[in-house]
N, C-alpha and C positions, 0 to 999 in steps of 0.2 A: 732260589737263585735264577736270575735271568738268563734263558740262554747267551752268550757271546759268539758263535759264529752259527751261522746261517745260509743255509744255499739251495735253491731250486735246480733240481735233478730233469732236466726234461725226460730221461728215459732210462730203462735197464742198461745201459751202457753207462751213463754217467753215475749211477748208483753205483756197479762195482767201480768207479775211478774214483766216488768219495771216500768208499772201502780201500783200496787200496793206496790213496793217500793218508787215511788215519794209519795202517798197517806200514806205513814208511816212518810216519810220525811216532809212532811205538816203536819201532824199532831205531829209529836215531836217538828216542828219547833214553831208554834203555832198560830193559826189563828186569833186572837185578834184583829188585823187590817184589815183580809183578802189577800187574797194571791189571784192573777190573774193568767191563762196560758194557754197565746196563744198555739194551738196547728195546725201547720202545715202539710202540704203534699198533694197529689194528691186522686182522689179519690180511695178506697181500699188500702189505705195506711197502715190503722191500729190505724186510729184517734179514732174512736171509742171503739176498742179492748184494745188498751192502758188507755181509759177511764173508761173500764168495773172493769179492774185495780185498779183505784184509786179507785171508788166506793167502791170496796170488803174491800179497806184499811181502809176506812172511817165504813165498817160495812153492807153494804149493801149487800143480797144476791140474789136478785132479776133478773131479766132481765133486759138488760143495751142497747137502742135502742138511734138509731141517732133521734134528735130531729127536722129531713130534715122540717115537715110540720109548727110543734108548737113553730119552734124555741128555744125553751129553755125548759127542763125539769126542775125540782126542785126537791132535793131530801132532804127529811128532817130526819139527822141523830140524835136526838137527841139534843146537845148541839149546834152542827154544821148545816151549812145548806152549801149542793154541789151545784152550777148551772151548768146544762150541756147545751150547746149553739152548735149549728149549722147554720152559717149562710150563706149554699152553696146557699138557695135560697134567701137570703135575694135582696130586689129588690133595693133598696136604702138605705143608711145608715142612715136619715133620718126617718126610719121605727122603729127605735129602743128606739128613742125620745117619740115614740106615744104608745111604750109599757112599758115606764118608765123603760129604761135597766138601769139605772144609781143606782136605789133600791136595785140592785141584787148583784152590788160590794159593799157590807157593810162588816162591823166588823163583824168576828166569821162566815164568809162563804169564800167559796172556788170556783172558776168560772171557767171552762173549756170551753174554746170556740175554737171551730172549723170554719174555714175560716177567721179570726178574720181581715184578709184585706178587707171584704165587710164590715164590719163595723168603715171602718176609720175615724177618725174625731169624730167620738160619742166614742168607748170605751176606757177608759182608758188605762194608759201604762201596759204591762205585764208586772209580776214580775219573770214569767221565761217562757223562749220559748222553747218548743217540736215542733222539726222536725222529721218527720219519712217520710220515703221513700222506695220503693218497692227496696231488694238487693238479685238477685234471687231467689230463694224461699223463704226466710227470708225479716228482715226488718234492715233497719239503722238507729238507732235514736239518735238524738244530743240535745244537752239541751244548754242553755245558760243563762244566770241571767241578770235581767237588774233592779234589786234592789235590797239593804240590806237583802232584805225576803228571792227574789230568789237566793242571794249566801247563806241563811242558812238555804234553799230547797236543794240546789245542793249539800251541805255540809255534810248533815243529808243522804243524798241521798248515797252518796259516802262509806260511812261506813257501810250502810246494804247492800252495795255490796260483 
């Protein structure tokens, strides 16, 4: 699938405001089923800045850390529950079975997972993919929907632009 929206970040500031407009878009959309998103790029991309993002959207004010060791954060918003996933170390995909990742995509949570190709075969399908990539000083980030949810992520999205 082709991306459909697109946008040059000139700086860590405008990363978390893409982040937190998808995190407004998710939450208007509405998370009843859960919303999944793959989140792409190399390292110092801005995967996690973009995440620090959605958090703020969801309510969070805290400090917003890649989840490299623990693999998965859990952040509990009230009504919602976010999972933040990191799975650069993850060693086998395999390893995800043994921490019960399949609990984390439920109704009324939202799942951010970073490297989400070391965990193929066990995580579900995303309902929208973020790509980011380093564009001289700045960032390039492209969204794509590969479900009903993620076009009324990307739809929602689009408007509080």
């Amino acid at each position: 699938m082709e991306p459909r929206l697109q946008w040059t970040l000139s700086d860590e500031t405008a990363t978390v405001a893409a982040g937190m407009a998808v995190g407004r878009a998710c939450l208007a959309s509405g998370l009843s089923a859960g919303i999944t998103l793959y989140l792409f790029g190399e390292l110092g991309a801005g995967k996690t800045t973009f995440s620090r993002g959605v958090l703020r959207a969801f309510g969070h004010e805290g400090a917003v850390k890649s989840p490299t060791y623990t693999l998965v954060e859990p952040y509990d918003m009230g009504e919602w529950r976010v999972y933040h996933f990191d799975l650069y170390r993850l060693g086998d995909p395999e390893e995800l079975e043994f921490m019960g990742v399949r609990d984390y995509f439920a109704p009324g949570s939202l799942s951010l997972v970073e490297w989400p190709q070391r965990g193929h075969g066990i995580l579900p399908e995303p309902d929208l993919e973020v790509a980011l990539e380093v564009a001289g000083a700045g960032r390039r980030l492209r969204m794509t929907a590969h479900s009903p949810r993620g076009e009324r992520v990307l739809a929602a999205t689009e408007k509080l632009l």
